[in-house]
C-alpha positions as a Markdown table, in Angstrom:
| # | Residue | x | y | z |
|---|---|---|---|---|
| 1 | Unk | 0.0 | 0.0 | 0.0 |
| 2 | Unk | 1.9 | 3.4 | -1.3 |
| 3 | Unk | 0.9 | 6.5 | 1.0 |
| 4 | Unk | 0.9 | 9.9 | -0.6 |
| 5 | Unk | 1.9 | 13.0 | 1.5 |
| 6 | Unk | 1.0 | 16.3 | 1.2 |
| 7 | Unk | 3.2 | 19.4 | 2.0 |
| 8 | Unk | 1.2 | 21.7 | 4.0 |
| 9 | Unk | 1.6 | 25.4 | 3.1 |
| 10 | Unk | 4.8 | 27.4 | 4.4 |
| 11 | Unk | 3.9 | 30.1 | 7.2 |
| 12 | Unk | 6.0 | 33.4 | 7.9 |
| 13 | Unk | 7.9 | 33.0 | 11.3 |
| 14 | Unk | 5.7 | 34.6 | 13.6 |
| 15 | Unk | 6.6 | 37.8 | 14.5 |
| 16 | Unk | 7.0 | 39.1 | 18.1 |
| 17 | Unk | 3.9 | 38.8 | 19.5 |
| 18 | Unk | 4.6 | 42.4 | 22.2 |
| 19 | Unk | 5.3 | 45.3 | 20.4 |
| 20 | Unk | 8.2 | 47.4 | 20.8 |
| 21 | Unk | 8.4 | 51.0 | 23.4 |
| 22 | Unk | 11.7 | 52.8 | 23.1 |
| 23 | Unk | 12.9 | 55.2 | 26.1 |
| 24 | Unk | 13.7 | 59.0 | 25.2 |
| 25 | Unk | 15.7 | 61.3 | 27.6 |
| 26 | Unk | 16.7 | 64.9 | 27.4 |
| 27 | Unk | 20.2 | 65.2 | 29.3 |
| 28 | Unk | 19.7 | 68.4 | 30.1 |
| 29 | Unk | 16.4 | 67.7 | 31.8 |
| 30 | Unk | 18.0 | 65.3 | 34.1 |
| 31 | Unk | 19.5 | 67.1 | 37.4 |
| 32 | Unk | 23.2 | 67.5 | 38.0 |
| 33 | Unk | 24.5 | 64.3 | 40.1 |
| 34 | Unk | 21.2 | 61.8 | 38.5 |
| 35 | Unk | 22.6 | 59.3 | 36.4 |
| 36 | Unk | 20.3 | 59.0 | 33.6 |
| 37 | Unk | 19.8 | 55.0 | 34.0 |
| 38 | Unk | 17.9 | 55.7 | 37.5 |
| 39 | Unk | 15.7 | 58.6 | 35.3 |
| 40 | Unk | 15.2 | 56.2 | 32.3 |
| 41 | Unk | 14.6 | 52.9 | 34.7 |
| 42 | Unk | 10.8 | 54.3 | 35.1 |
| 43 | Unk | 10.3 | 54.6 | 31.8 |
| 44 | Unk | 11.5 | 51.1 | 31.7 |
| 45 | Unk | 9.3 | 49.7 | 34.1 |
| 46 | Unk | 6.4 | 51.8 | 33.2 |
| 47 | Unk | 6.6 | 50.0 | 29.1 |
| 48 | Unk | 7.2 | 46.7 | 30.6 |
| 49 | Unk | 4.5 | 46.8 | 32.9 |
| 50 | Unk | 1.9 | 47.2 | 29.6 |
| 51 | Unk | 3.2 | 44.5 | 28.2 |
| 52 | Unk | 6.1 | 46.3 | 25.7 |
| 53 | Unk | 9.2 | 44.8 | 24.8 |
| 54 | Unk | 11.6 | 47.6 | 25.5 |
| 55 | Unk | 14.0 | 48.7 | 22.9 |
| 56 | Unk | 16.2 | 50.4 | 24.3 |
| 57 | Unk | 16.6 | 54.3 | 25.0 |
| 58 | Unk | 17.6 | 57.2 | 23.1 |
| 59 | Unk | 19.8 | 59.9 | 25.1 |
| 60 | Unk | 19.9 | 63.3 | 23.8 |
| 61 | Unk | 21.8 | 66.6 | 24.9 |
| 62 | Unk | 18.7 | 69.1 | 24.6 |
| 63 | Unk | 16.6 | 68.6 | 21.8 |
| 64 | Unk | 19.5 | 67.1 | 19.8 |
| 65 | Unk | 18.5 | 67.6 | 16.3 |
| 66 | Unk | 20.5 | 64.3 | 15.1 |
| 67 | Unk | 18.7 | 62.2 | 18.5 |
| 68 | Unk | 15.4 | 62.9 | 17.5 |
| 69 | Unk | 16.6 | 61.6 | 13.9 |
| 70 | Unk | 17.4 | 59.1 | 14.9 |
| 71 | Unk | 14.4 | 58.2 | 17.1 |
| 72 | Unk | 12.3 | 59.2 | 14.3 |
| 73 | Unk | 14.1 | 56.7 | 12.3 |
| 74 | Unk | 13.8 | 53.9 | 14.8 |
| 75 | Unk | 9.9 | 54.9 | 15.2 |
| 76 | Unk | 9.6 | 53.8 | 12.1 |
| 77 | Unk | 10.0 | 50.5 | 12.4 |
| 78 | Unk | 6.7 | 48.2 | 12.0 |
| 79 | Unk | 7.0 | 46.7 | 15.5 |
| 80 | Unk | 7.6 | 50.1 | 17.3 |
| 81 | Unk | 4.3 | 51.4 | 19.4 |
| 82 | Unk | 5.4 | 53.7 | 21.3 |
| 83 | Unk | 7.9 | 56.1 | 22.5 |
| 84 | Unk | 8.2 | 56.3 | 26.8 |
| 85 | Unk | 9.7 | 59.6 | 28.8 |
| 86 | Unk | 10.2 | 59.6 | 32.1 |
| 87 | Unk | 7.8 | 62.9 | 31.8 |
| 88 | Unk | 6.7 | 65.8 | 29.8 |
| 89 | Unk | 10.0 | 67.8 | 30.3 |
| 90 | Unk | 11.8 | 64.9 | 28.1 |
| 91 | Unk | 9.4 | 65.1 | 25.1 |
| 92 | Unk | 11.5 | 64.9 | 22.1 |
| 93 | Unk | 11.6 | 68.3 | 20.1 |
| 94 | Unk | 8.1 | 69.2 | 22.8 |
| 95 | Unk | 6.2 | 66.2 | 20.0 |
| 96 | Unk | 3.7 | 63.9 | 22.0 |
| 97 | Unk | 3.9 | 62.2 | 18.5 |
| 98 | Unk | 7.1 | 61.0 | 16.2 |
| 99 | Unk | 5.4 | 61.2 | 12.8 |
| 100 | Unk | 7.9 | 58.9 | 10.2 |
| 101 | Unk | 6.4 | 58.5 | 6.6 |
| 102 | Unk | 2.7 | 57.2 | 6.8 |
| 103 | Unk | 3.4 | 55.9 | 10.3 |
| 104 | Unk | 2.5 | 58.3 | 13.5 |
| 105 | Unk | 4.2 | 56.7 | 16.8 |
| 106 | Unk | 2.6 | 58.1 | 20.5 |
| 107 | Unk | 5.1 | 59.7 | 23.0 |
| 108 | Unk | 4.1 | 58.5 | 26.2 |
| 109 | Unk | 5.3 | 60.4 | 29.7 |
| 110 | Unk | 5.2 | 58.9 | 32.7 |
| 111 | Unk | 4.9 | 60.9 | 34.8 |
């Protein structure tokens, strides 16, 4: 008796199922003696807490034109949701949204 097999159809990997938050900090926002990690660890907490994988943070010296490029680049990414500040002091360029081609990502404080 001769079985025949079938190949069942290829799926794409899955992709992560939590989407992405990345952290945003003004340097000069953050008081003299702070090291930024213990300002940025809220945000942190704050993204993992909703269920965000966290992508890392962004550290600019006052509205750092090339920073907020470069977060605007990064925003544009399909997995990337949102983008955390530890409040609304740190908001990069004072946008509560990183608009990057069609896609418009949320700037979330905190605080």
């Amino acid at each position: 008796m001769r079985r025949t097999f079938a190949m069942l159809p290829q799926r794409k990997p899955p992709s992560s199922p939590r989407p992405k938050a990345l952290g945003y900090l003004n340097r000069d926002r953050i008081p003299v003696g702070v090291a930024p990690e213990s300002v940025g660890c809220t945000s942190r907490a704050w993204a993992e807490e909703q269920g965000y994988l966290w992508g890392g943070t962004y550290l600019a010296a006052s509205d750092d034109a090339q920073a907020v490029a470069a977060l605007t680049r990064a925003a544009a990414q399909p997995d990337v949701e949102v983008i955390v500040v530890p409040n609304s002091g740190h908001l990069p360029a004072g946008q509560h949204v990183i608009i990057a081609g069609d896609r418009h990502t949320r700037v979330i404080a905190v605080r």
